[in-house]
TORKOL-130646 format. One record per residue (C-alpha): residue in three letters; x, y, z; chain. Coordinates in steps of 0.02 Angstrom, whole numbers, padded with zeros to 5 digits, always signed. Last residue first. Layout:
<sites>
SITE, ALA, X, Y, Z, A $
...
</sites>
This chain:
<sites>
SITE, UNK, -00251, -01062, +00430, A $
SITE, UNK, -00317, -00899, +00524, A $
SITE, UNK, -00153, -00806, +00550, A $
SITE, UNK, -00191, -00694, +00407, A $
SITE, UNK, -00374, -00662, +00434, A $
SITE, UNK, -00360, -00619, +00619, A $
SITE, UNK, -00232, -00509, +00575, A $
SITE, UNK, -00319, -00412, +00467, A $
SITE, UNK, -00478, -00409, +00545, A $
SITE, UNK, -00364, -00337, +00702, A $
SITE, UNK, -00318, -00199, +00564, A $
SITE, UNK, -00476, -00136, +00543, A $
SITE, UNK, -00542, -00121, +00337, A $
SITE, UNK, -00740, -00154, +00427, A $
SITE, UNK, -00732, -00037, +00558, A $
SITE, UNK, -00651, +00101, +00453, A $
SITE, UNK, -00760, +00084, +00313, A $
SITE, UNK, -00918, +00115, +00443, A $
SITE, UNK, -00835, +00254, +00521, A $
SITE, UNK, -00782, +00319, +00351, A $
SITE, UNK, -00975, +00308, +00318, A $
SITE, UNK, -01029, +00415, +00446, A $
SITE, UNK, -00893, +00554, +00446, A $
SITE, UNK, -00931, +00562, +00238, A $
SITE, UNK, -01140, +00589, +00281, A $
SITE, UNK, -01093, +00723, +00404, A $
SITE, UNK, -00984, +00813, +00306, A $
SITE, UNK, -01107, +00815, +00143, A $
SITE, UNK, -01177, +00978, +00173, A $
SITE, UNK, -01010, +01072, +00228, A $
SITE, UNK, -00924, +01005, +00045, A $
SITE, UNK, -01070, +01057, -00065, A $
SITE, UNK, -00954, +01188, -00152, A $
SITE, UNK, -00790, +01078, -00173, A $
SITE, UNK, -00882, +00910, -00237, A $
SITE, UNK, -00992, +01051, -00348, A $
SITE, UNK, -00828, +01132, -00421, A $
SITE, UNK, -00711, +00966, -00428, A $
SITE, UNK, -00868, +00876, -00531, A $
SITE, UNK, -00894, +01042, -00623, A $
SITE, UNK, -00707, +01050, -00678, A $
SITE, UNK, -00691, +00856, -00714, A $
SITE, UNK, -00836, +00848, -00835, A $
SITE, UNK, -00742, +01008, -00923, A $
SITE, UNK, -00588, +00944, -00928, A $
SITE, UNK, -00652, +00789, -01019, A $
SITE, UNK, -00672, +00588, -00950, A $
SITE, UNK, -00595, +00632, -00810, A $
SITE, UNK, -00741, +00603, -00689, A $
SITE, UNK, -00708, +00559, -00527, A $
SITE, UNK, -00766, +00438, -00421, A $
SITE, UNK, -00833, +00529, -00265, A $
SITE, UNK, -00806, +00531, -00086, A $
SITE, UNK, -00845, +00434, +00085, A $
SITE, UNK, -01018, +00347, +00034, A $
SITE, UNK, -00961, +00187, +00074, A $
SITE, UNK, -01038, +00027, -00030, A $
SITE, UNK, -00992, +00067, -00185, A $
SITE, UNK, -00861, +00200, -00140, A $
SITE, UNK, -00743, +00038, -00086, A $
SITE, UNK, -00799, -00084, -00244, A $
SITE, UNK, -00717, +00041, -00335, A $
SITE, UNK, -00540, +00000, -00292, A $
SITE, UNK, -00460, +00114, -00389, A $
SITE, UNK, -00527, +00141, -00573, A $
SITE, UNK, -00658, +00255, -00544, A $
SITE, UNK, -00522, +00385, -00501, A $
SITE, UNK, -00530, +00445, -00350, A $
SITE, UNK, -00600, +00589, -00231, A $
SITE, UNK, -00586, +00577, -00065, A $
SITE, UNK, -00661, +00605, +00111, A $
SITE, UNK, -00529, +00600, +00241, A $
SITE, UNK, -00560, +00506, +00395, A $
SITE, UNK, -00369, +00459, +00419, A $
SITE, UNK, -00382, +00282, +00393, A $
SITE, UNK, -00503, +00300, +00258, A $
SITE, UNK, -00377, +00422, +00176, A $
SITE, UNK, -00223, +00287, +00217, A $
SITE, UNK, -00351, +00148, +00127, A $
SITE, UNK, -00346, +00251, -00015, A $
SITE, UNK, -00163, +00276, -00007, A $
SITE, UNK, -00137, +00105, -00005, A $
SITE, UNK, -00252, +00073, -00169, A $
SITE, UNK, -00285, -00125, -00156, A $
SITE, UNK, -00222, -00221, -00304, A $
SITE, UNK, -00330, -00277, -00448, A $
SITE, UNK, -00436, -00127, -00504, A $
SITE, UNK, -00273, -00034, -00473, A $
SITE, UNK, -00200, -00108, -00612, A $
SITE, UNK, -00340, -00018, -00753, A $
SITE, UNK, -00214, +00123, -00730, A $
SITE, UNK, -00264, +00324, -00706, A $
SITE, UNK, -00220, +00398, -00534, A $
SITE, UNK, -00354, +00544, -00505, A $
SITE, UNK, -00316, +00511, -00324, A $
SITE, UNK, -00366, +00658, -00237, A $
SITE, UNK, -00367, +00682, -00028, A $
SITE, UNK, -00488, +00809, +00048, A $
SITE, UNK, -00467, +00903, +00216, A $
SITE, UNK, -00289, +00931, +00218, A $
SITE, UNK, -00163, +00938, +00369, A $
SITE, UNK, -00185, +00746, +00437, A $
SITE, UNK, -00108, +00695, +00267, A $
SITE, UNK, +00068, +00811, +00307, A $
SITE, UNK, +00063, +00780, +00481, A $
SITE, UNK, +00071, +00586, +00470, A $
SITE, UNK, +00183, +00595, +00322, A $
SITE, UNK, +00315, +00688, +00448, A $
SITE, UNK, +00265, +00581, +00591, A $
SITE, UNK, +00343, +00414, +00500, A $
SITE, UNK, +00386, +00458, +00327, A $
SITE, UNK, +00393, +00590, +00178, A $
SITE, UNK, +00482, +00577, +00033, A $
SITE, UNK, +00506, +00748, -00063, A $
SITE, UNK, +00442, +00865, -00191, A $
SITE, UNK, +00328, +00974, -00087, A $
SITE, UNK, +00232, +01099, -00199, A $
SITE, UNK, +00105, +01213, -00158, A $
SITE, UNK, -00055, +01276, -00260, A $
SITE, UNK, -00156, +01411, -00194, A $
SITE, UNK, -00024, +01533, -00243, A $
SITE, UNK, -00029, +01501, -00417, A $
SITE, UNK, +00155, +01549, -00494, A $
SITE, UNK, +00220, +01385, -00434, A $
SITE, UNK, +00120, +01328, -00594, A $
SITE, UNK, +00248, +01289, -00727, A $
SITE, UNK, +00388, +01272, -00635, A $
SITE, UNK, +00316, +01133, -00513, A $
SITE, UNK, +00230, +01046, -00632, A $
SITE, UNK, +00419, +01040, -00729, A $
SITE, UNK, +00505, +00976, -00572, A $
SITE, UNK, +00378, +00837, -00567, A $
SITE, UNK, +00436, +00797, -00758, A $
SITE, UNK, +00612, +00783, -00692, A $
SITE, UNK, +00581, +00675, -00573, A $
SITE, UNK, +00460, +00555, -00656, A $
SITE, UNK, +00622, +00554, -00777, A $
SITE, UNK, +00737, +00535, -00662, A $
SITE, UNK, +00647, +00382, -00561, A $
SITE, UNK, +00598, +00360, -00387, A $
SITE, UNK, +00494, +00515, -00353, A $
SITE, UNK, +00402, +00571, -00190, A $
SITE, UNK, +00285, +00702, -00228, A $
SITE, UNK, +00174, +00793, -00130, A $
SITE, UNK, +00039, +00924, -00200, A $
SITE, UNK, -00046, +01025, -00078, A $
SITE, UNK, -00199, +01118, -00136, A $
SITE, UNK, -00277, +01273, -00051, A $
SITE, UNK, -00454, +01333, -00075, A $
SITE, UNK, -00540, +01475, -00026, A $
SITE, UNK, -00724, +01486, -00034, A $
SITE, UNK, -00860, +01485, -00170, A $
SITE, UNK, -00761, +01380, -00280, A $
SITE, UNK, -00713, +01432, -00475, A $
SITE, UNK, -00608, +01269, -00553, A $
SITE, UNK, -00485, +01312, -00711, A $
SITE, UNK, -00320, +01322, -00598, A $
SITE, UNK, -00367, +01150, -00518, A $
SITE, UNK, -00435, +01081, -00683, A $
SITE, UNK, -00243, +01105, -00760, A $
SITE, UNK, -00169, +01042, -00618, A $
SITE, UNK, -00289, +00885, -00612, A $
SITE, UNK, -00213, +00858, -00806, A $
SITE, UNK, -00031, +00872, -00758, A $
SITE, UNK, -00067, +00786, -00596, A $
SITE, UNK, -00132, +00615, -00712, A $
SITE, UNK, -00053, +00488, -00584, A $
SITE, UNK, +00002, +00395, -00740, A $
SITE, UNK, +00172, +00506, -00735, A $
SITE, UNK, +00214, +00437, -00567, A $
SITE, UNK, +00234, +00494, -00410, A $
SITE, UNK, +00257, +00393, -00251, A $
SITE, UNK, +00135, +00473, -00128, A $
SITE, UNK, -00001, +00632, -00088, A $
SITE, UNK, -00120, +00744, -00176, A $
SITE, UNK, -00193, +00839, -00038, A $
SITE, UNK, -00343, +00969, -00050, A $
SITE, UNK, -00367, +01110, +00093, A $
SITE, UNK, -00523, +01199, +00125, A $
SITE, UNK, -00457, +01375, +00157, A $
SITE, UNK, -00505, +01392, +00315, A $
SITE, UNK, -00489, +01206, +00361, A $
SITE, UNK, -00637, +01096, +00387, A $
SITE, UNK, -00695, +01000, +00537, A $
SITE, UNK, -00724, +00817, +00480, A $
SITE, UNK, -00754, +00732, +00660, A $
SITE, UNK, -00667, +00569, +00684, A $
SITE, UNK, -00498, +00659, +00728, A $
SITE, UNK, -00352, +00560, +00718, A $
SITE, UNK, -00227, +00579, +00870, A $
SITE, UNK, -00024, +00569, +00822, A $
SITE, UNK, +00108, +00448, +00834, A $
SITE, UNK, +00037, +00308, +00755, A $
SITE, UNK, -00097, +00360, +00584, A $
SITE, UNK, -00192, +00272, +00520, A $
SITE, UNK, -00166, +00152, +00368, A $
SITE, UNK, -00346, +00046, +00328, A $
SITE, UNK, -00330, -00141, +00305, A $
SITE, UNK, -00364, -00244, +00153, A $
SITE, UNK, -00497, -00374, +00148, A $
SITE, UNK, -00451, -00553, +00139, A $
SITE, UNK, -00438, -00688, +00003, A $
SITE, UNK, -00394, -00868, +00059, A $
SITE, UNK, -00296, -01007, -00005, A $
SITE, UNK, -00189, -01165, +00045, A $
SITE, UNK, -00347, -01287, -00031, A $
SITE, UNK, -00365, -01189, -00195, A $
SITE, UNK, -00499, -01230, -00297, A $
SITE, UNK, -00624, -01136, -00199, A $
SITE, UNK, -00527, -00973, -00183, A $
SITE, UNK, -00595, -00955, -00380, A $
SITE, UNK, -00489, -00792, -00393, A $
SITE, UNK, -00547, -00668, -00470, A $
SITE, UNK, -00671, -00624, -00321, A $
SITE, UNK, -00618, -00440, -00298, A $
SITE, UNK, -00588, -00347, -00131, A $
SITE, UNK, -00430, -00400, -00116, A $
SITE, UNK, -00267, -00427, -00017, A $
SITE, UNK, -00221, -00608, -00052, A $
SITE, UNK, -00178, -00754, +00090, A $
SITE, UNK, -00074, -00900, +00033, A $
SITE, UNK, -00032, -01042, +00148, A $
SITE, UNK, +00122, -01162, +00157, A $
SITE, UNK, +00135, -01290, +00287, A $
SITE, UNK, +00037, -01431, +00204, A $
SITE, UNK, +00144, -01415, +00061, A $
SITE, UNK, +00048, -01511, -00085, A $
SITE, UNK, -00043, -01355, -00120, A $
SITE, UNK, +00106, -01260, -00175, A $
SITE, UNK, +00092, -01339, -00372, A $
SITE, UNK, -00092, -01257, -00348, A $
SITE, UNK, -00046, -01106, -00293, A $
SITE, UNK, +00122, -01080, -00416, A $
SITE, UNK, +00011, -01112, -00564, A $
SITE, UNK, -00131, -01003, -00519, A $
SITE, UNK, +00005, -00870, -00477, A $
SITE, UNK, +00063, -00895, -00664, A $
SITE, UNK, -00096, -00887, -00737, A $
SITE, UNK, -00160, -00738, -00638, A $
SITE, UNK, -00020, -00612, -00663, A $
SITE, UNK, -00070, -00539, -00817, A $
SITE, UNK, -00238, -00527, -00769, A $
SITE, UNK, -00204, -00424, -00604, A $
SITE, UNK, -00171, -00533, -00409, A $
SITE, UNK, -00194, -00429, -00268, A $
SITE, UNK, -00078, -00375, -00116, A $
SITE, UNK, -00041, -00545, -00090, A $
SITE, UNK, +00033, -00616, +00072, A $
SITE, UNK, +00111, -00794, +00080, A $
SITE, UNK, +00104, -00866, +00275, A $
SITE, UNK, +00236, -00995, +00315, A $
SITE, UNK, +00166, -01124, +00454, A $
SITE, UNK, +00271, -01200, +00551, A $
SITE, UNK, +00387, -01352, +00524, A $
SITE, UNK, +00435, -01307, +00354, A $
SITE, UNK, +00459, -01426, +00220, A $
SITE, UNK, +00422, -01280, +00087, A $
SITE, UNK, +00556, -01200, +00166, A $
SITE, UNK, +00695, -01313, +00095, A $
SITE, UNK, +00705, -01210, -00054, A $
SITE, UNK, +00670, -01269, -00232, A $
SITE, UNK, +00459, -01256, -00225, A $
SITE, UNK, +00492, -01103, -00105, A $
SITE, UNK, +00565, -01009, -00256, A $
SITE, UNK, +00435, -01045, -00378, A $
SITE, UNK, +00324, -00958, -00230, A $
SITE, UNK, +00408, -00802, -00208, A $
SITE, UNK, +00396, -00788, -00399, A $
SITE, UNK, +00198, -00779, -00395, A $
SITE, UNK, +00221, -00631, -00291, A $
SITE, UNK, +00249, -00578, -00111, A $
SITE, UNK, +00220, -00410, +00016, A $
SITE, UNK, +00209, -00475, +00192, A $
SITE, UNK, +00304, -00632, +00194, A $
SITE, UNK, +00228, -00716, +00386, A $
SITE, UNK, +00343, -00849, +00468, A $
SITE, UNK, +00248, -00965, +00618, A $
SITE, UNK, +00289, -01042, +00792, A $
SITE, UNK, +00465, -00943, +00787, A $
SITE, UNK, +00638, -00978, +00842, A $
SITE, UNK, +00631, -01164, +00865, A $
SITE, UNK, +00781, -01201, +00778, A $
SITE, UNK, +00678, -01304, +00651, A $
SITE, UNK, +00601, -01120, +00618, A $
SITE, UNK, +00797, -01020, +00612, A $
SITE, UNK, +00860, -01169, +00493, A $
SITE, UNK, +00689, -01145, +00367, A $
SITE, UNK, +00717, -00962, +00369, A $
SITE, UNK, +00893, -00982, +00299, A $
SITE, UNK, +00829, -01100, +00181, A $
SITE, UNK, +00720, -00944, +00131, A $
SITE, UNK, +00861, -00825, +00140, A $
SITE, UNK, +00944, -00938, +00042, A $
SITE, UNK, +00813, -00961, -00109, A $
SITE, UNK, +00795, -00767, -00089, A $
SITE, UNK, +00972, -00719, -00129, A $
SITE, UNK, +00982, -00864, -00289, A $
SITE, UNK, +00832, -00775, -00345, A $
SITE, UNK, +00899, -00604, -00314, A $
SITE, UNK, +01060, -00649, -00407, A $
SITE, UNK, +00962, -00695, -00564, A $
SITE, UNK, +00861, -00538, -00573, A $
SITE, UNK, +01036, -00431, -00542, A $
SITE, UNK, +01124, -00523, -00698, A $
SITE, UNK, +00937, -00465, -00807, A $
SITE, UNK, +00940, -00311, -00723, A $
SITE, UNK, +01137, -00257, -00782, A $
SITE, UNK, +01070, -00309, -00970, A $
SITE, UNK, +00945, -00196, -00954, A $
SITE, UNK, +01020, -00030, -00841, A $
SITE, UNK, +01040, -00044, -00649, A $
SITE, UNK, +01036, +00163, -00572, A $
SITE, UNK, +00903, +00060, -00439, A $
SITE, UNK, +00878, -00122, -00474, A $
SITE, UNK, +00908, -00184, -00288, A $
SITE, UNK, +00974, -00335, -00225, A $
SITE, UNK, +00973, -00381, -00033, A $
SITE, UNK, +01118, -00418, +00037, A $
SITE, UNK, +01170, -00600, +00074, A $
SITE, UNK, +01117, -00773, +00088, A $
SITE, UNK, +01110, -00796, +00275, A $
SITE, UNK, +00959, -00741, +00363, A $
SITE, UNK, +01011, -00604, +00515, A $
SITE, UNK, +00869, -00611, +00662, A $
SITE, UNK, +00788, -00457, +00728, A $
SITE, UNK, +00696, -00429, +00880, A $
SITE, UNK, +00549, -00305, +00907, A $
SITE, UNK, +00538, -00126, +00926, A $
SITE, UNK, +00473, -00061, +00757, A $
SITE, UNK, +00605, +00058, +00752, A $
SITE, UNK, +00579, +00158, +00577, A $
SITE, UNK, +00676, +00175, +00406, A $
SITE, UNK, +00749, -00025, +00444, A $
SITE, UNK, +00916, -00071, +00332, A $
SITE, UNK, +00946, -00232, +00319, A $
SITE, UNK, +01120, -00242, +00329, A $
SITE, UNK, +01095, -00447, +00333, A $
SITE, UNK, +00937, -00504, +00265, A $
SITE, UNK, +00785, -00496, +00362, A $
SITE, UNK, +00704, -00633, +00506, A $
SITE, UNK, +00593, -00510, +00598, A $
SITE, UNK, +00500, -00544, +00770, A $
SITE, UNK, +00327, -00526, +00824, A $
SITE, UNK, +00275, -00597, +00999, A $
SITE, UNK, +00086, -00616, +01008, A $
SITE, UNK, -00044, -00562, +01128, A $
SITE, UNK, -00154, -00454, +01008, A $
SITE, UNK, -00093, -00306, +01028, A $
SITE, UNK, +00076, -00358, +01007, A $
SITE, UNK, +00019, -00444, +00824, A $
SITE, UNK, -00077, -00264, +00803, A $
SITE, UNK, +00087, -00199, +00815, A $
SITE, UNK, +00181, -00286, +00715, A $
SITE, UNK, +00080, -00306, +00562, A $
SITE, UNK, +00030, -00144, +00563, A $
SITE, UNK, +00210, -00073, +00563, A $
SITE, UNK, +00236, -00206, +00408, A $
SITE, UNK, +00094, -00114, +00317, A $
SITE, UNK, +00166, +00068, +00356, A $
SITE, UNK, +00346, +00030, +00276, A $
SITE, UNK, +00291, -00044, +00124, A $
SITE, UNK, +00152, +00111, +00137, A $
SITE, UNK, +00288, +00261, +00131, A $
SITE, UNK, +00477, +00255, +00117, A $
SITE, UNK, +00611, +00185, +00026, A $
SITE, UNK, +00569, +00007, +00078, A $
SITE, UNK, +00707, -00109, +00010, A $
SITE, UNK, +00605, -00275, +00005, A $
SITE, UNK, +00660, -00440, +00099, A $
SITE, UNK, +00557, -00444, +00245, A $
SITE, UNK, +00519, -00601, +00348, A $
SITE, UNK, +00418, -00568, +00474, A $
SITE, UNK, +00435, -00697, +00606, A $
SITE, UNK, +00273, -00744, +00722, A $
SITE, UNK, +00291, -00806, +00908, A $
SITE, UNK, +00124, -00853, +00966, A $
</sites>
C-alpha cells in the first residue's frame, strides 16, 4: 500500500522527528510504499529516503520571535495554510498518488479544518493521529469526532494508555499504545552493563517545569557508594528557558560530576548521547503528561535504560513494568534517599530492569504501531 505522510510541523529536532522515522520505516518493513505530501520548502533535519510531493497553500507558519497580537494574524494564516494543504492532499489522492494519507501529530483543530476542506470527501482513507487527548482538550475533540463521523473516510487513532475516551461512542475511533524510540544507526545493547562511574542522563526540550533546579540540588546533596556522573542536556526553544539553563549551568559547573550540554541534539548525535548513560531522569512535573505519552520515556524503554520519573508521566508504564522508579519529590529529603538507595541497589536490580524492558519493549513495538494505525 502506498501511504502519504502528510507533515506540516516545523520539527526543530528530537521525537517529532523520531516518530515520523518510525512511521516510515516500519511502513517499508512492512511491504508498503511511504511517501510525504509536505508544504513547499519543507525543510527535512534527516533523509528518510522516500518521495516527496509539494501541497499547494504555502509555507508553513511558525510562531517563533512572533509576539500577541503578531500570533493571533499568524493563527489565522495557518488555518487558511492547512485548509489548502489539505485540498491540496485531496487533488494528489483523486490523482491516484497514494491508497491512504496518515497526519502524524494532530489536534482537535486539524479536524475543524477537514470539516471545510475538500478532504473530508476523500477517496482513501485519511488517518488522524493523537498523541493523547488532556481535560481541557476533551470537549472540543469530542466535538470534532463525532461531527467527523459522518466521513466514512476519515479515522482517528489516539496515542494512549488511558481510557478517557469512551472509544465506544465513536464509530471513526480507536486508542492505541504508543511506540518505543530506539535507536537507527547504532546497536542497542539488551544487557544493562554499567559504566564506571554509573552515569545519569537528563535529556530533551527544556523547560522550567522539568524541575532540574530542584534534581540539581538533590544531585549535589546525594552520598552513593560509587562514582557517579550526571549528564544534563538541554535543548531550549525560548529565551527565558534559555537563560535560566545558562544559570544551572553557572551555578553548579563547579561540581565535576555534573556536565552540561546546552544544545539540540539529533540523528546519531542523540543516539550516542542516551546510549552513553546508564539511568535516564525525568523528574518533569505537569499533571499533562498523565494525558499524552512521555517520548522520552518511551526513548529510555527503547534504549533499555532503567529510569526514574515523576509519578506523573505515564504511570500506567511502571505499573505493570518494573523498569525504574516513580520518584518522590514530595521534599528534598524523600528525593535524596530515593536517588541514594535507587543509586546504591543499582547492580541488584539489573537483572529484574533487563527483564521487564524486554517485556515493555515487546509490547510498545513499532510494527504494533503500525498495525494499529492502518487497521480501519
Amino acid at each position: 500500500m502506498r501511504v502519504a505522510i502528510l507533515e506540516s510541523i516545523n520539527m526543530p529536532a528530537g521525537h517529532e522527528v523520531e516518530f515520523d522515522r518510525i512511521i516510515v520505516d516500519e511502513l517499508k518493513k512492512q511491504g508498503h510504499i511511504p511517501c510525504f505530501f509536505v508544504p513547499k520548502n519543507f525543510i527535512f533535519k534527516v533523509n528518510y529516503k522516500v518521495n516527496i510531493e509539494y501541497l499547494a497553500g504555502g509555507e508553513i507558519v511558525t510562531y517563533a520571535g512572533a509576539g500577541k497580537i503578531k500570533k493571533i494574524w499568524l493563527s489565522v494564516l495557518r488555518e487558511k495554510r492547512r485548509l489548502e494543504w489539505f485540498n491540496s492532499a485531496y487533488e494528489k489522492a483523486c490523482q491516484g498518488l497514494c491508497d491512504a494519507i496518515v497526519i502524524p501529530t494532530a489536534t482537535y483543530r486539524y479536524l475543524r479544518t477537514v470539516h471545510r476542506s475538500k478532504l473530508k470527501n476523500s477517496p482513501v482513507p485519511v488517518i488522524f493521529i493523537f498523541h493523547g487527548i488532556n481535560p481541557k482538550e476533551k470537549s472540543n475533540f469530542e466535538k470534532q469526532a463525532k461531527a467527523c463521523e459522518k466521513y466514512k473516510n476519515i479515522y482517528l487513532k489516539v496515542i494512549t494508555l488511558r481510557n478517557d475516551l469512551k472509544q465506544d461512542s465513536f464509530s471513526n475511533l480507536a486508542l492505541i499504545k504508543p511506540p518505543v524510540f530506539k535507536p537507527t544507526d547504532l546497536k542497542v545493547d539488551e544487557n544493562i552493563i554499567l559504566h564506571n562511574p554509573v552515569t545519569i542522563g537528563f535529556f530533551g526540550q527544556f523547560r522550567k517545569e522539568k524541575n532540574l533546579g530542584f534534581f540539581l540540588q538533590v544531585f549535589e546533596k546525594a552520598k552513593f557508594n560509587k562514582p557517579v556522573k550526571l549528564i544534563v542536556q538541554g535543548a531550549t526553544a525560548t529565551p527565558e528557558d534559555s537563560d535560566v539553563f545558562e544559570k544551572y549551568i553557572k551555578d553548579y559547573s563547579r561540581n565535576g560530576f555534573i556536565e552540561f550540554w546546552h544544545k539540540n541534539l539529533i540523528g546519531k548525535d542523540w543516539q550516542e548521547a542516551l546510549l552513553s548513560v546508564d539511568v535516564i531522569i525525568m523528574p518533569y512535573a505537569a499533571e499533562r503528561y498523565r494525558y499524552h505519552w512521555s517520548a522520552m520515556l518511551f526513548t529510555a524503554i527503547g534504549f533499555y535504560k532503567p529510569v526514574l520519573q515523576s509519578p506523573e508521566m505515564n504511570p500506567e508504564v511502571l505499573q505493570k513494568y518494573n523498569i525504574g522508579q516513580a520518584l518522590n519529590m514530595q521534599t528534598e529529603e524523600a528525593f535524596t534517599r530515593q536517588l541514594e538507595n535507587f543509586v546504591n541497589n543499582l547492580d541488584d536490580n539489573v537483572t529484574i530492569y533487563e527483564k521487564n524492558l524486554r517485556l515493555a519493549n515487546i509490547e510498545y513495538s513499532h510494527e504494533k504501531l503500525i498495525r494499529n494505525i492502518l487497521t480501519i
